[in-house]
Structure formats: C-alpha cells, structure tokens
C-alpha positions in Angstrom: -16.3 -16.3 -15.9 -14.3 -14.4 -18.0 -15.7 -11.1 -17.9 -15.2 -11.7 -13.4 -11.9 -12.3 -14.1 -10.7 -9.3 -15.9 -12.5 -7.0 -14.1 -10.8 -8.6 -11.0 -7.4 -7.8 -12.9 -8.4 -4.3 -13.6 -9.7 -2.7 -10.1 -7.0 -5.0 -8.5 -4.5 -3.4 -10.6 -6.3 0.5 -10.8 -6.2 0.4 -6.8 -2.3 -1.2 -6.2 -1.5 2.3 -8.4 -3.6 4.2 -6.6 -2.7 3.1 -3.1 1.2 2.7 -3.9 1.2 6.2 -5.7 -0.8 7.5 -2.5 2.0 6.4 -0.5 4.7 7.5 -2.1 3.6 11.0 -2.4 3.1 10.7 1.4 6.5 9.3 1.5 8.4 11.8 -0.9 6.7 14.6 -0.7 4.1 15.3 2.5 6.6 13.9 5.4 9.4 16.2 4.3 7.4 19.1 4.2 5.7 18.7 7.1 9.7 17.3 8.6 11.0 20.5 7.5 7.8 22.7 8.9 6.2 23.9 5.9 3.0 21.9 6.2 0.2 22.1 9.0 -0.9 19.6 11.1 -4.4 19.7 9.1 -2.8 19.3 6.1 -0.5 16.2 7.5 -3.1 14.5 9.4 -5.6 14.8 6.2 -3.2 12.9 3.7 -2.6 10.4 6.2 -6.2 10.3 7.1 -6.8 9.4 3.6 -3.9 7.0 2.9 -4.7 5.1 5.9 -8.5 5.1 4.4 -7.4 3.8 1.0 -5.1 1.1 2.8 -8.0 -0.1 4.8 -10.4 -0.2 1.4 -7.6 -1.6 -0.3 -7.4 -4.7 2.0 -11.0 -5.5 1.5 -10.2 -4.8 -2.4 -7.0 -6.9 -3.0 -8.8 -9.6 -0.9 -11.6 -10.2 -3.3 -9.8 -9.3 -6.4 -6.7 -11.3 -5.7 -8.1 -13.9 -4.0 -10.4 -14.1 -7.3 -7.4 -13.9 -9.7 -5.4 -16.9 -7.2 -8.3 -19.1 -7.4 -9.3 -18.7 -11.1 -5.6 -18.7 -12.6 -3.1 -20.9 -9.9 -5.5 -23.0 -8.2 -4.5 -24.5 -4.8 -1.3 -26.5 -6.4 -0.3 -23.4 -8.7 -0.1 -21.2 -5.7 2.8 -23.6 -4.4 4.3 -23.9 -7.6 7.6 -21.7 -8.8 7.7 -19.3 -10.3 4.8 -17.4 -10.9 3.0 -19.1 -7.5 5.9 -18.3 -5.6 5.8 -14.5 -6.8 1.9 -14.2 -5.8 2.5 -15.8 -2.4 5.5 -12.9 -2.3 3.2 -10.0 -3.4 0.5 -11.5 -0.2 3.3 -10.9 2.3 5.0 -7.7 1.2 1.0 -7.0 0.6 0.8 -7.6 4.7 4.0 -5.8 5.5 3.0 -2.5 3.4 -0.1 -2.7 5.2 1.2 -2.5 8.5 4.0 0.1 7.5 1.1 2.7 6.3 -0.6 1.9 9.9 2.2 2.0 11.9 3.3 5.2 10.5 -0.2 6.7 10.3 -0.5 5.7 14.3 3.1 7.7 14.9 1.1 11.0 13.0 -2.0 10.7 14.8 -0.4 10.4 18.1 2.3 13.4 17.8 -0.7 15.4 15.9 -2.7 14.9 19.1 0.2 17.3 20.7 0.5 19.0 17.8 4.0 18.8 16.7 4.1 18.5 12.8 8.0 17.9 12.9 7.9 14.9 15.4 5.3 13.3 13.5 6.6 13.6 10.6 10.4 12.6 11.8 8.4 9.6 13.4 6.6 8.2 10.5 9.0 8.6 7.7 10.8 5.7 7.9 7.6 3.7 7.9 6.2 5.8 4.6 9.2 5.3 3.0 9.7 1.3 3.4 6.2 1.4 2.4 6.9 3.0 -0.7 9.7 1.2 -1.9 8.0 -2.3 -1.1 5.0 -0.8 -3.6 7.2 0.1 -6.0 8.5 -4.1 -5.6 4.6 -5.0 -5.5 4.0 -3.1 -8.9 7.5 -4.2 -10.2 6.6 -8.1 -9.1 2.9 -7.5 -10.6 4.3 -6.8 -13.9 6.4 -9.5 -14.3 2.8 -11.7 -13.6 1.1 -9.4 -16.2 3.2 -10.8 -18.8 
C-alpha cells in the first residue's frame, strides 16, 4: 500500500511540473514570438499540439494519482475538513479551470492556424496561456504547502 502511494505522489507530482512548465513556456515564450511574427505556424501549432496532448494525458494522470493520494491520505471526511482538505478540493478546481484555459486557447490556435495567421492566433490565445500559467504556478505553490 505504501509503495502505490508514493509512486502516486511522484508521477502526480513529475507530470504537474511537466504540464505547468509546458505551459508556461507556451505562455512566456511561444505566444510572443509567434505575436510578434517570428515563429511559424508549424512551429505554433506543434507546441500547442503537444501541450494540449500533455493536458489531455495529464487529466487521465492527476485522476488516478490524485484520486489515489485523496482516498489513501483524507478519506471522504478529510476531504471536507480545513485546511489541508480544503486546499485539495482548491487544487481539483483550479485543476478544472487550467484545463479548460489550455483547451480554450489551443481551440483559438487551431482555428486562426486553419487561415494561417500566426499573429491572430497568437493575440487570441494569450490570455488563455497566460491565466493558465499563473494558476500552475498556484497549483505547484498550493502542492507544496501539502508536501510538507
């Protein structure tokens, strides 16, 4: 049981860093390259490509790995109980609203890449990336303080 447990703690915790770090690449670097024209529409639509794939993987991950860690440590009651149950039901809903941030904004690419203007797709979607990215950076911040 304990052995399921902290491997559920380390691929839940390897792929927050790799999905939030995935974003805010996209976010800081990727969308104002490609806002400012110095990036192709191949190169724009392949990062999102593969941030929207990591978000998708990522649900199915944080799903079983945090639904592992909320069963196995809070329990139904702890779940409901402040703080630290309060927190994790936080982290499930920013969880949600990141999600649908990195889709909404890979939706915006896809569809200006399909007319292939780099600059509207990337004026489009940057306001999406970069909530995204700052409510990872919350999710890892809020994740620590649980670590602990």
């Amino acid at each position: 049981m304990q052995a399921a447990l902290t491997a559920a703690y380390v691929f839940h915790t390897l792929f927050a860093g790799l999905w939030v770090g995935a974003v805010v690449i996209t976010a800081w670097k990727v969308i104002p390259l490609a806002r400012d024209g110095d990036a192709s529409s191949e190169l724009l639509g392949g990062v999102v490509s593969g941030v929207s794939t990591i978000t998708r993987v990522g649900a199915l991950v944080f799903l079983a790995t945090g639904g592992h860690m909320a069963a196995t440590v809070y329990g139904a009651e702890g779940l409901f109980a402040p703080p630290r149950g309060h927190v994790v039901l936080t982290m499930l809903a920013l969880w949600v609203v990141m999600t649908g941030l990195v889709e909404v904004g890979g939706s915006k690419v896809r569809s200006a890449l399909e007319q292939n203007k780099v600059r509207t797709a990337a004026r489009d979607a940057g306001t999406f990336y970069n909530a995204a990215a700052v409510i990872g950076f919350v999710l890892l911040v809020l994740g620590g303080y649980l670590s602990v």
